[in-house]
Residue, then its C-alpha position, 0 to 999 in steps of 0.5 A: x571400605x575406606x582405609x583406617x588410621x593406625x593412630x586413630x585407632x589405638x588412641x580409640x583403643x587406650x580411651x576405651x580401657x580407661x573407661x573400662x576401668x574407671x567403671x570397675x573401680x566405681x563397682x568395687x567401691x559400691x560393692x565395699x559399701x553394701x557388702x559383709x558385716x553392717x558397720x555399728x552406728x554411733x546415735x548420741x544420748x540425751x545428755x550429750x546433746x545438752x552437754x553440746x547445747x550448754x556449750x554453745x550456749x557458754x561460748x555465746x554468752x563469752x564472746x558477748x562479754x569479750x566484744x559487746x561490753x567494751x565496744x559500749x565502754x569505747x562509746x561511752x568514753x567517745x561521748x564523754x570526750x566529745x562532750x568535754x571538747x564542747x564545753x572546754x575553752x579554746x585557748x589562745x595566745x594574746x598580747x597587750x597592743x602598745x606603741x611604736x616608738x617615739x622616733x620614726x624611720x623613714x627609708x624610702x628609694x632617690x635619685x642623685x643628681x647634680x646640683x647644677x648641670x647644663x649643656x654647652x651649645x655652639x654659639x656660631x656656625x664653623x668647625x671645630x679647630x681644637x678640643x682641649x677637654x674630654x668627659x671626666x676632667x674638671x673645670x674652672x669658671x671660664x676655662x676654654x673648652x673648644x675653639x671654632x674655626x670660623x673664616x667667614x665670621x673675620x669677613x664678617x666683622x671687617x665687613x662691619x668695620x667698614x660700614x662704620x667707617x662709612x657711617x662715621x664719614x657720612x656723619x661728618x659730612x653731615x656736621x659740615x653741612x650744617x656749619x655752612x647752613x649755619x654760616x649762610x644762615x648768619x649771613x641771610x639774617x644779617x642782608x635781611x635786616x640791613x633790608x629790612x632798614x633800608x626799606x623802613x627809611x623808603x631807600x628801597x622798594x618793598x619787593x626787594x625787601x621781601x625778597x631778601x627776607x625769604x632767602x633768610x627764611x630759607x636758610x633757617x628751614x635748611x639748617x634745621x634739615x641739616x640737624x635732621x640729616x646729623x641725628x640720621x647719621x648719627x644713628x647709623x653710627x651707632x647701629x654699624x658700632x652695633x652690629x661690629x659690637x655684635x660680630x665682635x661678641x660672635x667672634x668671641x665664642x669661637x672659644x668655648x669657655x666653661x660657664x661654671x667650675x664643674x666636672x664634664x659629663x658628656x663630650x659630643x664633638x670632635x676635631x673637624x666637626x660641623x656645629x650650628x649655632x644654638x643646636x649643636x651640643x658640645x659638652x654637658x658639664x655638672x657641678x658634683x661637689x654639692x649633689x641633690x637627691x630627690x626623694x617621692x614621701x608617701x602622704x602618710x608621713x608628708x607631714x614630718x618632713x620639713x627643711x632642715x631635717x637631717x637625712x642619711x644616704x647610703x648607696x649599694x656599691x659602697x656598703x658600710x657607708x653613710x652620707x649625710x644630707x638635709x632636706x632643703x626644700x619640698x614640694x609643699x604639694x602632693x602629685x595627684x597621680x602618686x599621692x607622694x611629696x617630692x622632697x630635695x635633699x642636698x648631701x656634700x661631695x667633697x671626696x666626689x664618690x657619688x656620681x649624678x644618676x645613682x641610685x640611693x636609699x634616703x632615711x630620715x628620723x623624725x620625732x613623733x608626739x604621739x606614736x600610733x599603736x603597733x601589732x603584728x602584721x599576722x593579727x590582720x584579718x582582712x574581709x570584705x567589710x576592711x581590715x579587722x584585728x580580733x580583740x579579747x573582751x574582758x567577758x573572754x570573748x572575741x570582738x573583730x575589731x575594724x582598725x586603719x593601717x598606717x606604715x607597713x612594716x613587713x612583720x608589724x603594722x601602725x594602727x592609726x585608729x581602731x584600737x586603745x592602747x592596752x587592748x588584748x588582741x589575737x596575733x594570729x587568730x586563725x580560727x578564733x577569728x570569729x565574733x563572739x566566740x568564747x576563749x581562753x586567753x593565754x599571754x603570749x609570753x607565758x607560753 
């Protein structure tokens, strides 16, 4: 026999008195049930069960009228409400279109810049030798600004003086030929006719008197060379008294003078610097006391300006201040690119706080004849087929009415065409913006 676990057995031994008396408890309720007296049954009568029936019967008919009859009346009233939403009205606000006023302000960005400014280049090879302005300082009309050292240039003009010396000798041993071809000239003409004389009376032979008169023939032709020769020299002069003139008039820009009274912008060079003639820039001056600003007008509003109209420039880094200007002069053409006409607006510079290169805002005021109508910029409603502003017919209808935008500006709009003045439009139609739909105008202002 194999050996038994102690545990095993006697939880075996608790399991099986637990089922043990689980069954004795089953047969003492079974035994309770069937045994001693018969319990008294209770059977209802037949008017106990009417009674419940009619009871029931009550609290069906109750809970009909406590939830089916309002619900109906809650359908009624919804019906009757939706009804009412259709067939109302919807009231919208609207506003009279009117005109904008009779002056138009005009603020558009510019440039300043100088109403002359140029660059001052060396006009001869050399270094620079003395630099007696810098950038800020202002300048008269012909002030030194720099000079050149240039050694060569002096060898230069020497050289040129010399040559002319020559040429000039050259010319008056010239003339002096010439007054001793005019002496043997004068000579050859009187032997010839003495000759000439002799051999009319038979007292010489007609050989030697041809002889003598090609010498005179001679002379004359040497004489004129001699005239020739003095128009040569005579030209060599002048070119040597050319090219001095000229070295002297190079010699001259080794001073840098200023070419007009201005203020100096740009300094490029300094003491012992190399310049080129016609390349090198040492300076750049501007003339500040009359500044011009250069203003791009939309096609729109090109019209209105002209020369001689009035404009207010104000700059950011002087807030508060206002500088008057007037238009000069335009374009009197559009920038295909752009469509805008360019515009030159001169403004005095007296006090010198504005600077070339700033940046301004430039309004002009212009009158109009016949301002265009103005309406809120919210009353647009742009679609497919353009720009459209829904208008209230007299009938209380909606009319999407195409219109043409002129200025813009920001919270209102120029309507060139479109509209009449004294149309009734929407200013924010949101959903009213539909053809032909009925409404109820209400006047903004009323509201």
């Amino acid at each position: 026999m194999g050996h038994i676990d102690p545990a095993t057995s006697m939880e075996e031994e608790r399991l099986r008195k637990e089922n043990q008396e689980l069954r004795r408890r089953l047969q003492e309720l079974n035994g309770s049930s069937h045994e001693g007296p018969p319990t008294k049954r209770w059977h209802p009568s037949s008017a106990a069960i009417w009674a419940i029936f009619l009871l029931v019967i009550l609290v069906i008919v109750v809970a009909f009228f406590a939830g089916y009859i309002p619900l109906e009346k809650r359908k009624t009233l919804i019906l009757s409400e939706a009804h009412d939403q259709e067939t109302a009205l919807l009231r919208v606000d609207v506003i009279e279109v009117g005109r904008s006023s009779n002056k138009s302000e005009l603020e558009l960005p510019g440039n300043i810049q100088a109403i002359t400014e140029a660059p001052i280049l060396a006009r001869a090879d050399g270094y620079i030798k003395r630099r007696m302005v810098d950038i800020g300082d202002r300048v008269q009309a012909g002030q030194p600004l720099a000079e050149i050292e240039a050694p060569e240039m002096d060898e230069q003009v020497r050289q040129s003086k010399a040559n002319l010396q020559q040429a000039q000798g050259g010319l008056d041993e010239a003339q002096a030929n010439y007054q001793q071809g005019k002496t043997n000239l004068e000579l050859a003409r009187t032997t010839a006719g003495r000759w000439a004389s002799l051999a009319a009376r038979g007292a010489v032979s007609k050989q030697e008197n041809d002889q003598y008169q090609s010498q005179y023939q001679s002379q004359a032709s040497s004489l004129q060379s001699l005239e020739k020769a003095i128009a040569a020299q005579r030209g060599n002069v002048a070119a040597a008294e050319a090219n001095v003139a000229r070295l002297e008039r190079m010699q001259s820009y080794l001073i840098v003078k200023a070419p007009f009274a201005g203020v100096i912008t740009l300094r490029n060079v300094d003491v012992g610097a190399l310049v080129n003639a016609g390349t090198t820039l040492l300076y750049r001056i501007a003339q500040t006391g009359i500044l011009r600003a250069y203003v791009n007008v939309p096609q729109i509003s090109s019209n209105s300006i002209r020369p001689g109209l009035p404009a207010r420039l104000s700059v950011s880094n002087l807030p508060g201040r206002h500088f008057t200007g007037t238009v000069v002069r335009t374009a009197n053409s559009l920038d295909p690119t752009s469509r805008t006409l360019l515009v030159e607006v001169q403004v005095p510079n007296g006090e010198g706080v504005l600077f070339p290169g700033m940046y301004a805002q430039v309004d002009f005021s212009t009158a109009r004849a016949n301002p265009p109508l103005l309406v809120p910029s919210d009353a647009l409603i742009v679609s497919a087929g353009g720009n459209n502003v829904a208008v209230v017919r007299p009938d209380h209808t909606v009319h999407l009415q195409k219109i043409e935008i002129g200025r813009d500006y920001g919270d209102r709009l120029e309507v060139i065409s479109g509209l009449n003045e004294g149309d009734t439009i929407i200013p924010n139609p949101g959903d009213a913006g539909r053809e032909g739909l009925k409404v109820e105008p209400v006047p903004a202002a009323a509201k």
